[in-house]
Phi, psi and omega in degrees: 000143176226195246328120207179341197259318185308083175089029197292356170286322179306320217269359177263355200238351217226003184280083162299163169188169182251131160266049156295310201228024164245129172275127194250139181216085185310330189259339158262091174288158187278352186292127176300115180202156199279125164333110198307344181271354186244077162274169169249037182263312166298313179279013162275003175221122215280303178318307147000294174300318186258043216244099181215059182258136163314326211264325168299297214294335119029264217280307169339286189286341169304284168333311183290321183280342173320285215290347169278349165318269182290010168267005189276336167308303177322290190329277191304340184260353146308306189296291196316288187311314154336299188299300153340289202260006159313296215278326198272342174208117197279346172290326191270341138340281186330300170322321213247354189104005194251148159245008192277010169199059161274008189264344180266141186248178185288158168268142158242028177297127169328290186325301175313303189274351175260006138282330178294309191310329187280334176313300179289306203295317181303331186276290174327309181300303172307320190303291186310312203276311236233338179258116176263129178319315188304000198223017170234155178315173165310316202286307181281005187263311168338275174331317200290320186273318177330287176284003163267345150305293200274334171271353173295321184296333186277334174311282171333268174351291177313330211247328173232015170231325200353119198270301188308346192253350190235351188242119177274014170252002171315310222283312170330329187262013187230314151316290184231004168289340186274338200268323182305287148355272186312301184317315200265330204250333191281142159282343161313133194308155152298011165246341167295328189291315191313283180351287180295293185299299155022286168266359176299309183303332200281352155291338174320306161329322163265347146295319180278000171257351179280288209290334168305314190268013171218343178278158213232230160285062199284168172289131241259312188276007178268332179313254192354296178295347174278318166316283215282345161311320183303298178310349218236322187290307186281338197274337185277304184304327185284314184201341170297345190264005152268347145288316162295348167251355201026058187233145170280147215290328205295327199247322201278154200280016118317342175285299188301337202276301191303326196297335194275327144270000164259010151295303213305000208259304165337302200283317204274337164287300179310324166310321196280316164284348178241349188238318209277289238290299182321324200250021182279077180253010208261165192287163159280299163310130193258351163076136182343301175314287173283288183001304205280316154331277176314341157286312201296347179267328164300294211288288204055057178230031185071355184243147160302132188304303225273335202272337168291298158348307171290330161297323182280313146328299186294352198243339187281315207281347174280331237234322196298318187293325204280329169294340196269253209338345187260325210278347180314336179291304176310336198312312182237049159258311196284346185207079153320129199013061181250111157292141182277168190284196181266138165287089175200170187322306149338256210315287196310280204326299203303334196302305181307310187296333197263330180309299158340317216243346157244008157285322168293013183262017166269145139192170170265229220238161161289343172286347196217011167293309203301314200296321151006281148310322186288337180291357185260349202277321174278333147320324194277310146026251196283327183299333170322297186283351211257340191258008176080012193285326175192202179240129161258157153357128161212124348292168184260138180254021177300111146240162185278096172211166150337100177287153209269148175000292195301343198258346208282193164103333184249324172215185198272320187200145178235146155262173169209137209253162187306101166353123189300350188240357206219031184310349144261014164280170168299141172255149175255088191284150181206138204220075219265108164305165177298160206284174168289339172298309193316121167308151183307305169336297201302315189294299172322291206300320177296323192262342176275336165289323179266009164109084183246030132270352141277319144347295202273015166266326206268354184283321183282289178328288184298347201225263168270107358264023198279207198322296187330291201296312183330272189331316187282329170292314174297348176297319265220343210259146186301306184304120182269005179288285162357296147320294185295287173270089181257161180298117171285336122013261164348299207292315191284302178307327178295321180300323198279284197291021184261324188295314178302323205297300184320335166275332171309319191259353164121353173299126179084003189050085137075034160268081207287004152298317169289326172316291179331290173333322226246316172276354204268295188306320199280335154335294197303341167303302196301283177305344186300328207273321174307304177304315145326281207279352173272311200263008163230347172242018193235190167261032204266132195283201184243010170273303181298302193313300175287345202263321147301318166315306151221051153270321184249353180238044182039341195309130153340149175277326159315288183323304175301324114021277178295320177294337187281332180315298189290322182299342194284327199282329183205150166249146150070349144322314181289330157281358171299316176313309189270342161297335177273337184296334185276337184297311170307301176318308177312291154346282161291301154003274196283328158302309166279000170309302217292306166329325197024240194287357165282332210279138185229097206333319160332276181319296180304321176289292180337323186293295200280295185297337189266347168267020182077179214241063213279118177337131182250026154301342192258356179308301208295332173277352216245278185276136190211000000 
């Protein structure tokens, strides 16, 4: 999972930053694109085009300054708004790399946000009015439309999703996640964050008074998951956020700030638990009508609710045939004077399901996931440099670590990537062992899923070459629109298709035990987008919900378990994996088609990474 995991719906529609200290040049992206004057109204009248006469460059050079006239305007009307919503949110400051109001959290008064919406609608309106596309470069027509998108989406969110009035787990990212954050990402010595969180925490009380005054009628499972989130908040304020600071509980200018906030975190459970939770009667399913909207806003990728839904069925029953073709390779190393079953529908599943249940009895410990992961990470490496796949990260600023308490509850791993203004910080692949409650059964079944082939997929998604390396190239892009408002789409998708090409290019040599694997996660991509569009646009239960997961995607009853959990928890985010993996997969298709014996994989990725983390509707115009 990526950006990315503190929110990510906040943090792809909502990603703020300050231009204090980045310089913006809207028109130059890194991205390859056809001079912006070889339009094809221009190019249709061929003297024009071939007018390189003194006398033809005049008019030329005219034009072009016009048009850096008006992406420098964009640029400044871009800055300005940036600076603006720093000051109005300081969490997303934080995010983004600005540190100059790490010390402050947001206001989240019913008052406060119904000035951002009026706020939003007003930015749109200017926007609409004051830019005419035709007069600005591609590159910046581009840019324009991205962030006039993306305030559509925000519009949307406020008016027909409010999160503040319907998810209590809104508020929890802004109590420690936001505070996690400053501690774990800022380049700033450690006693300036200690300071700034310091006062940050001591704000946490207006969060929790914001949040008395705005939740409504939540969904019975967001309640729940926010109580156990709370627990998790208070347990960081008590005594984990003196271990992550090596500050003494007794001296550091954190104690009173901390003490204080795990009363009100304390209050804001009880509240949550004696009031919200009874009337927490409102639905989860978001119903067909939004659903479908709120995809197109998600995806912003030209498709259709009806047109994903149909890809993806038609995309489940191919992955499935082709896991029957490995594992049937597999049957009798792995089950040895075993007849294999009958080929028929029956017979392929049971084949894959019993080859799966005994390729997973390799996996470790709870005591040994990350370093697990980590042992995986320089091999997947050197196959990166030694087979040409990119250029990696120099120096790589990737850690490995646990995930802390508070966070867990939405997925097994997230990155969390350097701040976009602060590109020299640490990114955090993070990685959640089973909770310590859990019964042993339950616990075995979470390690036979991850795994120690799978383990090393989820590693390539998350890390190499996925969301890490993605991310640290998009750190790189010139455009700060770009920079900012980024695809959740792009990001998930690129992470996706990073898994087959790496086995493709030769990773594991030909191991078709990893292969299984490889295919078995990516099914699950596959099913995320059926399972989105089934548990909000159909009546489909939490039964009919498992029984596709693993009766058609193999999955574990924890896992699956977890995911029906999670489809409860958000809409139309889970489909972004396959949508974006096909857009990319599609991409590469036709680019090496068109290349032929030019083509060079180095390139074309680099190519693809260099336009920043973009709608991937625009790819196919960008790498050609």
């Amino acid at each position: 999972m990526s950006k990315q995991h503190f929110n990510r719906l906040l943090k792809t529609s909502l990603r703020f930053a300050p231009a204090l200290s980045i310089s913006i040049h809207l028109a130059s992206s890194s991205c390859t694109l056809a001079p912006s004057f070889l339009t094809s109204s221009f190019l249709s009248n061929s003297a024009m085009a071939q007018d390189t006469s003194p006398q033809g460059r005049p008019a030329a050079n005219q034009a072009a300054a016009n048009e850096n006239a008006f992406d420098a305007k964009l640029s400044e009307r871009f800055q300005a708004w940036l600076d603006d919503q720093c000051q109005r949110h300081p969490m997303f400051a934080t995010y983004m790399g600005n540190h100059d109001y790490d010390h402050l959290l947001d206001d989240l008064s019913p008052k406060a946000r119904a000035a951002e919406l009026e706020h939003d609608r007003q930015t749109l309106a200017e926007l609409q009015k004051d830019f005419d596309p035709k007069k600005l470069s591609r590159n910046a027509q581009i840019d324009l439309e991205i962030w006039q998108h993306s305030l559509k989406y925000r519009i949307w969110q406020a008016t027909e999703q409010n999160d503040f009035a319907n998810d209590p787990r809104t508020y929890l990212t802004y109590a420690s996640d936001s505070v996690f954050t400053l501690l774990t990402q800022s380049t700033l010595p450690k006693h300036r964050n200690v300071e700034n969180a310091a006062r940050r925490i001591a704000e946490i009380p207006k969060i929790v008074e914001a949040a008395k005054a705005s939740i409504g009628n939540p969904p019975q499972i967001l309640t729940e998951i926010a109580i156990k989130r709370t627990d998790g908040a208070i347990a960081f304020y008590e005594s984990d956020i003196f271990s992550l600071t090596e500050e003494s509980p007794q001296l550091s200018p954190l104690q009173a700030p901390c003490r204080s906030a795990a009363t009100a975190l304390k209050e804001f459970k009880q509240f949550l638990e004696k009031e919200v939770l009874p009337r927490s009667k409102g639905t989860w399913r978001i119903g067909k009508e939004k659903f479908a909207k709120k995809l197109e806003l998600e995806l912003d990728a030209g498709l259709t609710a009806e047109q994903v839904i149909a890809s993806a069925n038609s995309e489940a029953d191919r992955v499935e045939r082709e896991m029957y073709y490995v594992a049937k390779q597999l049957w009798y190393t792995t089950l040895p004077n075993t007849t294999l079953p009958p080929d028929d529908e029956n017979g392929r599943r049971e084949t894959i399901r019993r080859v799966l249940a005994e390729l997973s009895k390799e996996h470790g410990t709870p005591e040994t996931l990350v370093l697990d992961a980590k042992k995986t990470v320089d091999t997947i490496k050197e196959m990166i440099r030694s087979k040409r796949i990119l250029t990696l990260p120099d120096p790589d600023q990737c850690d490995i670590i646990e995930m802390p308490e508070f966070q867990r509850g939405f997925s097994a791993a997230y990155l969390n990537p350097a701040p976009a203004l602060d590109p020299n910080a640490k990114s955090l692949y993070a990685i959640a062992p089973p909770p310590s409650d859990w019964p042993e059964e339950r616990r075995d079944a979470f390690f036979k899923e991850y795994n120690k082939y799978m383990l090393q997929i989820l590693t390539i998604h998350e890390a190499y070459p996925g969301h890490y390396v993605q991310l640290d190239y998009s750190n790189r892009v010139k455009s700060p629109i770009r920079k900012i408002l980024s695809s959740g789409v792009f990001a998930e998708g690129w992470a996706v298709y990073t898994e087959q090409m790496m086995l493709d290019q030769g990773y594991g040599e030909g191991d078709l035990a990893l292969r299984l694997h490889q295919l078995k996660f990516y099914l699950r991509a596959v099913l995320n987008a059926i399972l989105d569009h089934s548990m909000h646009c159909t009546d489909m239960n939490d039964e009919q919900a498992m029984e596709l997961l693993v009766g058609r995607g193999y999955q574990s009853e924890a896992e699956a378990y977890g995911k029906v959990q999670r489809a409860k928890q958000s809409s139309c985010q889970l489909s972004t994996y396959f949508v974006g993996r096909t857009a990319f997969y599609n991409l590469r298709q036709n680019v090496q088609r068109k290349r032929a014996e030019n083509f060079d994989l180095q390139e074309f990725h680099e190519q693809v990474l260099n336009c920043g983390t973009i709608p991937v509707k625009y790819l196919p115009e960008l790498v050609r």
